[in-house]
C-alpha positions in Angstrom: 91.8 87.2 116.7 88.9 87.8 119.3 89.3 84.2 120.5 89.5 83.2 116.7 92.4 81.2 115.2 94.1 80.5 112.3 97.0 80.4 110.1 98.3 83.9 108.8 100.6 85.0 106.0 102.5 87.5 107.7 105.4 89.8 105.7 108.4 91.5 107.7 106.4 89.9 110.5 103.3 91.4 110.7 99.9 91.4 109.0 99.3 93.9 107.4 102.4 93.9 106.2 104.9 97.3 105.9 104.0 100.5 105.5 105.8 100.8 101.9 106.2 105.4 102.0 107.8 106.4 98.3 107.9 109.9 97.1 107.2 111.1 93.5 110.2 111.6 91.0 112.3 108.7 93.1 113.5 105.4 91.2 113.6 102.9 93.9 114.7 99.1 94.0 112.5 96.9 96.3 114.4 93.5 97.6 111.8 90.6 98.4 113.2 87.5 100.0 110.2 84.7 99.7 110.4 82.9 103.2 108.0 80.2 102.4 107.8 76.5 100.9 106.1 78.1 98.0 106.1 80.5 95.0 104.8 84.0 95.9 104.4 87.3 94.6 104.0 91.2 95.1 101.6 93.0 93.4 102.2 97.0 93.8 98.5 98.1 93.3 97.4 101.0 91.4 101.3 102.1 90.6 102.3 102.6 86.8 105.2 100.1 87.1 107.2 98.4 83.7 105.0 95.4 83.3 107.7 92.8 84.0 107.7 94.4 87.5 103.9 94.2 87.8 103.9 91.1 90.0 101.6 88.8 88.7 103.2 85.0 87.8 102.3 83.6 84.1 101.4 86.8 83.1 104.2 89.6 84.1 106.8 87.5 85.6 107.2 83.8 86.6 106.8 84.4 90.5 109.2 84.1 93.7 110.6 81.0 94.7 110.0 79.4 97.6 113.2 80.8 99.5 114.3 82.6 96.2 114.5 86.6 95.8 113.2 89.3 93.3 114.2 92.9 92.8 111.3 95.2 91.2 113.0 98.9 90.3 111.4 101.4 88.6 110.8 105.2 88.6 107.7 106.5 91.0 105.6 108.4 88.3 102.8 109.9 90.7 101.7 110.8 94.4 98.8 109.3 96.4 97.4 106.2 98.4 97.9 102.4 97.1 98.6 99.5 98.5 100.4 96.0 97.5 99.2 92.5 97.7 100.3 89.1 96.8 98.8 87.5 93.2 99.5 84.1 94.0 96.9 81.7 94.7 94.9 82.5 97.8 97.6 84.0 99.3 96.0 87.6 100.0 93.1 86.2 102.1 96.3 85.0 104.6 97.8 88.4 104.9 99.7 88.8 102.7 99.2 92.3 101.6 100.2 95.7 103.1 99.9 100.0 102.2 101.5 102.7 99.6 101.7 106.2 100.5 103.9 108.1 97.9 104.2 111.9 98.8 103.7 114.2 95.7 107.0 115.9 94.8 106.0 119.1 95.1 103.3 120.5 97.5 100.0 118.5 98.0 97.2 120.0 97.4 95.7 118.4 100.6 96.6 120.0 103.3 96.4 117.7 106.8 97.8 118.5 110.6 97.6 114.1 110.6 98.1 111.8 108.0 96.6 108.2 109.0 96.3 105.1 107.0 93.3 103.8 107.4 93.6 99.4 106.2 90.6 97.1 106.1 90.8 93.5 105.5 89.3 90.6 107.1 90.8 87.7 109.4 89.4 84.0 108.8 90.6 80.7 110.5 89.2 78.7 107.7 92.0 78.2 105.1 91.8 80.1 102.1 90.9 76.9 99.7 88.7 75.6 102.1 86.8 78.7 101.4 86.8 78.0 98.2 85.8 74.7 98.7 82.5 75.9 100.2 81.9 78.0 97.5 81.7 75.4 95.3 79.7 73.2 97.3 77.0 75.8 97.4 77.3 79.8 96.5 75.0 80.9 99.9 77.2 78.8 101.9 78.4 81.4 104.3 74.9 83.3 103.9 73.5 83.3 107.7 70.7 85.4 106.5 68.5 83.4 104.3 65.1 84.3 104.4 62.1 82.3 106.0 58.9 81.6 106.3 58.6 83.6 109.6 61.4 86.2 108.9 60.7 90.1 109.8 62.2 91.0 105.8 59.7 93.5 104.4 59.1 91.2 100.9 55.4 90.5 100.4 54.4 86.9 100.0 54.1 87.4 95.8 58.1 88.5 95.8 59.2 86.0 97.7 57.3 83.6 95.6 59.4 85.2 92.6 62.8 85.0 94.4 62.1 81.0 95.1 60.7 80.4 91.5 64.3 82.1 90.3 65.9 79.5 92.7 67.9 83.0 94.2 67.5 85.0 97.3 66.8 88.7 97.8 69.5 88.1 100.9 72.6 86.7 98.8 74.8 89.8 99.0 77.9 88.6 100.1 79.7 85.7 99.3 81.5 85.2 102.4 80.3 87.3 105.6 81.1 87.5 109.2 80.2 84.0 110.1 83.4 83.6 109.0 85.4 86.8 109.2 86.4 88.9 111.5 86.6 92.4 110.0 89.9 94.5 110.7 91.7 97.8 110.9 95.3 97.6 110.0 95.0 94.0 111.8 93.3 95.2 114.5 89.4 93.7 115.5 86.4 95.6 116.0 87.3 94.9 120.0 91.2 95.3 120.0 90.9 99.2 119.9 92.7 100.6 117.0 93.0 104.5 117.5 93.7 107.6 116.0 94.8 110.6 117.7 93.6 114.0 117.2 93.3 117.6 118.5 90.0 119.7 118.3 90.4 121.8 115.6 92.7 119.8 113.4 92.2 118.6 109.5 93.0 114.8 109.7 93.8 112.9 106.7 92.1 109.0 106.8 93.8 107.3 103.8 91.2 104.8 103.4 92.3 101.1 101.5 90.0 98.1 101.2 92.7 95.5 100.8 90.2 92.5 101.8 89.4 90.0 99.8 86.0 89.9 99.4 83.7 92.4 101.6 82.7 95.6 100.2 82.5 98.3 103.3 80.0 101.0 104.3 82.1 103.6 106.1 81.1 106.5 107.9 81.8 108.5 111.7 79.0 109.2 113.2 78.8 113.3 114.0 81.6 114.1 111.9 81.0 114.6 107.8 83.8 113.0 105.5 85.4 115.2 102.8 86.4 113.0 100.3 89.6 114.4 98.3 91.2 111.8 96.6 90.0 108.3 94.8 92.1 105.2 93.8 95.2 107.9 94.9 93.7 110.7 92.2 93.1 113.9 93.7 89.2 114.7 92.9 87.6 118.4 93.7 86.4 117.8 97.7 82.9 116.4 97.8 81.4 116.2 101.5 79.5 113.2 102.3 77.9 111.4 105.6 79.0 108.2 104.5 80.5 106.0 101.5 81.0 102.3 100.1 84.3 101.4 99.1 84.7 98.2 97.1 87.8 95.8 97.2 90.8 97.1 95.8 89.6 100.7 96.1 90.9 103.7 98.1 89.7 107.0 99.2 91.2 109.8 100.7 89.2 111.8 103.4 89.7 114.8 105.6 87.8 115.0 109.1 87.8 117.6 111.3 86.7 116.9 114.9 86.1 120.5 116.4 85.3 119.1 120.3 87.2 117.1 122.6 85.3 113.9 122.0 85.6 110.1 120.7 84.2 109.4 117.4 83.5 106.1 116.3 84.9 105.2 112.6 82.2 102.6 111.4 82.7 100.2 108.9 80.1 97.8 108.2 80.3 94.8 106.0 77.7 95.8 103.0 75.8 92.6 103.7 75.4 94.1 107.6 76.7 90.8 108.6 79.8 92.7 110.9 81.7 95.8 111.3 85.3 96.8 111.3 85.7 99.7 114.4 88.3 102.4 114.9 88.0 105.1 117.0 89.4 108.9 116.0 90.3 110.0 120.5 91.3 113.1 121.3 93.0 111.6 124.5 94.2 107.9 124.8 91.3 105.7 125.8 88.6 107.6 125.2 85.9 105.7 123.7 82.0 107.0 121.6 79.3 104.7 121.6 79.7 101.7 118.6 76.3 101.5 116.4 74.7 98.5 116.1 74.4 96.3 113.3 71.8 97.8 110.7 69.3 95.6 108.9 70.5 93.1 106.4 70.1 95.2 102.5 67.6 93.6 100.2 68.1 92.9 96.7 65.9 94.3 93.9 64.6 94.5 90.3 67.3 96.6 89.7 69.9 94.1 90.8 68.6 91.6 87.9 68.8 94.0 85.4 65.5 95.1 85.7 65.4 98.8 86.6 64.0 100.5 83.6 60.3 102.0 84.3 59.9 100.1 87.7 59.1 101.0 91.0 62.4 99.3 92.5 64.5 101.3 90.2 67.6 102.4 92.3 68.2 106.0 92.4 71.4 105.8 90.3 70.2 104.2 87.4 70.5 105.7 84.1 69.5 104.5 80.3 72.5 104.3 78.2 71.4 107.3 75.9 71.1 109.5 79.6 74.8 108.3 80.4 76.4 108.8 76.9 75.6 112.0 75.5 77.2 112.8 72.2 78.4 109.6 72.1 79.4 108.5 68.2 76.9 106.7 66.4 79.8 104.3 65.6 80.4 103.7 69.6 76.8 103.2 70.2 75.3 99.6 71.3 72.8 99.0 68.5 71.7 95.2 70.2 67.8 94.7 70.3 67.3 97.0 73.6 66.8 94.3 76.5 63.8 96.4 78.2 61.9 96.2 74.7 58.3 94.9 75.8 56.9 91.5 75.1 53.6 89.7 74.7 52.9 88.8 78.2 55.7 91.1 79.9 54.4 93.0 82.9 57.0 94.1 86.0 53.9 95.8 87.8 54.6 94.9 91.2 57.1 92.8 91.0 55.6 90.1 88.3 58.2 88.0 86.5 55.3 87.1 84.1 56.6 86.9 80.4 60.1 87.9 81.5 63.0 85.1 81.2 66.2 86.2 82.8 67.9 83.7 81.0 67.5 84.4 77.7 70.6 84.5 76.3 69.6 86.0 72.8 69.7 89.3 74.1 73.7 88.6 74.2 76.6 90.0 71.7 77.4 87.0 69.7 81.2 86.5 71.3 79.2 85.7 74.6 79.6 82.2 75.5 76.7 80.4 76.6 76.2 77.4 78.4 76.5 76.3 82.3 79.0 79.3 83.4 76.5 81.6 82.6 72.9 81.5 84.7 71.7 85.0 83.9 70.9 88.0 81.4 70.3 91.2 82.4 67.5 92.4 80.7 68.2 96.4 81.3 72.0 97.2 81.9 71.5 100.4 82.6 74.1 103.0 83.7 74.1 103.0 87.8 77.2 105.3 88.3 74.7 107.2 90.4 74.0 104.6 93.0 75.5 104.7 96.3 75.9 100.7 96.5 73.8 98.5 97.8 72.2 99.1 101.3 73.0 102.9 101.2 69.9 103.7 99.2 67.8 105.0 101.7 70.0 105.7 105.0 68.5 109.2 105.0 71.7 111.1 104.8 74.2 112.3 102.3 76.3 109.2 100.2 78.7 109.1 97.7 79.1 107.9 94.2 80.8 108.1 91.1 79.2 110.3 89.5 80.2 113.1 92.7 83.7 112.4 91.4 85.5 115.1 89.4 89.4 115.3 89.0 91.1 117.9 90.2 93.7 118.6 87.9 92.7 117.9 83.7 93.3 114.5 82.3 95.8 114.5 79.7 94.1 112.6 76.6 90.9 114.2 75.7 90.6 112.7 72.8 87.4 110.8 71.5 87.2 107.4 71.7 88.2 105.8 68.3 86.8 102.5 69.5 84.2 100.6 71.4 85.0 97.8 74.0 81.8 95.6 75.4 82.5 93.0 77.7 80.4 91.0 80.1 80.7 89.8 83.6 79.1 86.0 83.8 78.7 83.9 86.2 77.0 81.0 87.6 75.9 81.6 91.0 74.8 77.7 91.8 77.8 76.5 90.5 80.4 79.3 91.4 81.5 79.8 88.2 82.7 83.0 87.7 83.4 84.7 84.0 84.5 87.4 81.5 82.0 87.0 77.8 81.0 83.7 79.4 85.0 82.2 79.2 86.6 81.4 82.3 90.6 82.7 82.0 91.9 78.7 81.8 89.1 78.7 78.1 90.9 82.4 77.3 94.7 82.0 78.3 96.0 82.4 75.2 93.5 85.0 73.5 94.2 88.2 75.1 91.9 91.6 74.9 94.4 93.7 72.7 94.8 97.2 72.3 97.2 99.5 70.1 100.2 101.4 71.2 98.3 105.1 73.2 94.6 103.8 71.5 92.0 105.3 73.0 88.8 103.2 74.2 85.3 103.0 75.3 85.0 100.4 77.4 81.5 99.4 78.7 81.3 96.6 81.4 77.5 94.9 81.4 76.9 93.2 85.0 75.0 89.7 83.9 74.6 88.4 87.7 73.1 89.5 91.1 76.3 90.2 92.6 78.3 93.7 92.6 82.1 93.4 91.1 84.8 95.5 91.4 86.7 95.4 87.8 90.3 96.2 88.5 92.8 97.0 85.4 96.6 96.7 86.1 99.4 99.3 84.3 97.1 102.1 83.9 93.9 104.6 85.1 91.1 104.9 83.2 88.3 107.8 83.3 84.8 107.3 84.3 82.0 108.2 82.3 80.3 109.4 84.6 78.7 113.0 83.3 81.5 115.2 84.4 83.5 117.3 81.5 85.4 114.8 79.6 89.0 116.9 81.0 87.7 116.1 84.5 86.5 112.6 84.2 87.5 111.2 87.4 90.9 108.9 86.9 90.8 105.3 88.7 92.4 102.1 88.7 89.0 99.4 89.9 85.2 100.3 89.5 82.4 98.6 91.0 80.1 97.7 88.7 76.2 97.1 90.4 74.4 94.4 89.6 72.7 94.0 86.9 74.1 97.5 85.5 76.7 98.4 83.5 79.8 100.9 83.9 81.9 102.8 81.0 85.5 103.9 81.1 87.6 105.8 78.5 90.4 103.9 78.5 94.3 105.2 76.7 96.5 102.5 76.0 99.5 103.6 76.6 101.8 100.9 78.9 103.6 98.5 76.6 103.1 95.1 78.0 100.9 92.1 79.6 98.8 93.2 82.0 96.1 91.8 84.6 92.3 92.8 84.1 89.9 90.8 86.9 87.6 91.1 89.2 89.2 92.0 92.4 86.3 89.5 94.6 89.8 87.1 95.4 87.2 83.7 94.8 85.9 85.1 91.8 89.5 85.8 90.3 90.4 82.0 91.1 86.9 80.9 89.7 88.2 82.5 86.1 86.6 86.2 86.2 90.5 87.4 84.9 91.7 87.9 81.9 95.3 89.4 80.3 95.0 93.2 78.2 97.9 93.3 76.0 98.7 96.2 75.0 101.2 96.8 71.2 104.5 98.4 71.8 105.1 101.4 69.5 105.0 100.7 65.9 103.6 97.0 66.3 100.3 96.5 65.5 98.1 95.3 68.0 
């Protein structure tokens, strides 16, 4: 790969894998034959599937065999774009993972002249657990762009102080970056020329799927605006943007439409601007538009601790939990000691620390574990649906995020949330230790978050570390609180919550069954950030 090499997973021969094309209303039967000299699995991402044919060993089913076989039937019960994966191991960072399109059964309601998929993923020669090894060793270990004493970074000498008294640095976006990675599209480098065709005039569908392991992507086309139309394969009403972040697991749907006979360059840079994936949309074979450069590395802020309330480095999209929730129920409202309440000594003017201890863990719900996996508090969780992700804050043009979103069609279950959900993302950056309320999924195993039969939930994820995660549930869509009407929260399978910040979802139970719930950053899954939702059958209590 561009004069990298390595070992690859390949499926049917090829990496990515199949295109898997379903329609709505079939009942299909799937035949996997494992090839290798180990147990494997298929995870079919984002579908509503019984959970025995979920694909996830020890939790679903017991895995594949090396050389064995599985069948996974079931009925397709929507339309839109998904994608499948393996959820054994490593294996995903190898290749194993490929695309869903289901058609809707009856007409869509976007209408395209072309219908592209649109796959990023990332191509490494380092083995998968070698990776992991590294991480381990040291959390910036693949992080090219530390800063120094004689770096061009706009931090003033007092913040950089700050960042080296906190032992963490303003650069540490990314976990692994393109010292390492090659970044693809549909298996295809940023020099190997994947292309789309077009005609001036036409409405082009880009079904956009992050199905890397671990790099968050900034996409946009230069001259052309993206019409974003669908999320996590829900339609949403069309919001036009110059450019958007899509986490891991996510996908978007956008329309395009090139009016000249041009090239247009389909950009998609690694969120820690450490390397691109390139495509190009050609309205004849060959033709080529200039490729951006790199932009400057993103910085960290206050707001990425946890900090955001009343400062200066406040992102654009944060929001206090009383501005996120209103009419929330008393009885679903987080009545902790507020985390931005002053103390003798606190002062963030400028950028001072002073009086402020990011590690005090009283500011915790009780059924937080603390101790080494945990190396951070956020002091101010706020609500940051309205933040574009990092390094899109001030690109000077138009960017998505969640709170743009608004379904379509109505969600069925309106109903008020009954109950109130809080859990935290921990971690340990140092260490690599990575964490749901402080307990890694080995300490948790056995102790599953349970929900009744069609219960209806608040859920509120609170971002304790520096890093951004995106929180993927299996079996189910949840809706975003994200200020839309409660009928048009927008439905989705994985959110990103920013760091330091927090993210709600109204959640109805309503799949029987064992089901996956982790962050969707592959090393940070394997670290322990995983846990199992179990949700009652009807009539057994949860």
């Amino acid at each position: 790969m561009q004069g990298r090499h390595g070992k690859a997973m390949a499926v049917n021969g090829s990496v990515p894998g199949p295109l898997v094309r379903l329609k709505e209303g079939q009942h299909v039967r799937l035949h996997i034959r494992n090839g290798l000299n180990t147990s494997s699995s298929i995870h079919w991402h984002g579908l509503l599937v019984p959970f025995q044919y979920d694909g996830v060993p020890g939790v679903s089913f017991p895995g594949i065999p090396a050389g064995g076989s599985f069948v996974a039937e079931f009925p397709v019960r929507q339309s839109g774009t998904y994608w499948w994966h393996s959820h054994s191991g490593l294996q995903e960072q190898s290749g194993h993972y490929g695309p869903i399109v289901i058609d809707p059964a009856g007409a869509d309601p976007v209408q395209a002249d072309r219908d592209y998929v649109l796959m990023l993923s990332e191509f490494t020669p380092m083995d998968a657990h070698r990776i992991m090894a590294r991480l381990k060793q040291g959390e910036g270990y693949f992080n090219y762009q530390q800063t120094t004493a004689t770096d061009d970074y706009p931090l003033s000498g007092k913040k950089r102080r700050m960042w080296a008294k906190m032992r963490m640095s303003a650069t540490d976006i990314s976990d692994v970056t393109g010292s390492t990675y090659t970044y693809l599209v549909n298996g295809r480098g940023p020099k190997e020329g994947m292309e789309y065709a077009f005609r001036p005039g036409e409405r082009i569908r880009l079904r956009v799927i992050n199905g890397s392991a671990m790099t968050f992507f900034n996409l946009r086309i230069p001259g052309l605006p993206l019409t974003v139309v669908a999320a996590d394969g829900q339609n949403v009403r069309p919001v036009q943007v110059d450019e958007l972040q899509i986490g891991v697991a996510e996908t978007y749907d956008l329309i395009v439409e090139p009016s000249t006979r041009a090239a247009y360059t389909i950009v998609a840079e690694a969120m820690d601007r450490s390397g691109m994936a390139v495509a190009t949309l050609a309205s004849s074979p060959g033709l080529r538009a200039p490729v951006p450069a790199l932009r400057d590395p993103p910085l960290l802020t206050m707001a990425d601790m946890g900090m955001a309330m009343g400062h200066k480095d406040m992102k654009m999209g944060a929001m206090s939990d009383s501005m996120a929730m209103p009419g929330t129920p008393m009885s679903m409202q987080d009545h902790r000691p507020k985390a931005n309440a002053a103390k003798p000594g606190m002062s963030m003017a400028n950028g001072s620390m002073s009086g402020m201890d990011m590690r005090d863990t009283s500011r915790l719900p009780k059924n937080v574990k603390t101790g080494p996996g945990l190396d951070m508090v956020s002091m101010h969780p706020a609500d940051r649906m309205g933040d574009p992700g990092i390094g899109l804050e001030h690109v000077g043009h138009s960017t998505l995020n969640y709170r743009k979103l608004v379904a379509l069609e109505p969600n069925r279950d309106v109903r008020t949330p009954t109950r109130y959900k809080e859990i935290h993302l921990t971690g340990n950056m140092d260490r690599y230790m990575w964490s749901f309320d402080g307990r890694k999924f080995s300490a948790v195993s056995d102790d599953p978050i349970r929900f009744a039969y069609k219960e209806r939930v608040r859920v509120r994820l609170v971002n304790d570390t520096m890093m951004a995660h995106p929180i993927h549930l299996h079996g189910h869509f949840f809706e975003l609180v994200n200020g839309a009407d409660v009928a048009h929260q927008p439905r989705k399978h994985t959110v990103i919550v920013q760091p330091g910040g927090s993210a709600r979802f109204d959640l109805t139970a309503d799949a029987p069954g064992d089901w996956a719930f982790h962050c969707h950053l592959l090393y940070h899954m394997h670290a322990g950030m995983f846990q199992i939702v179990s949700v009652a059958s009807p009539g057994e209590e949860a």
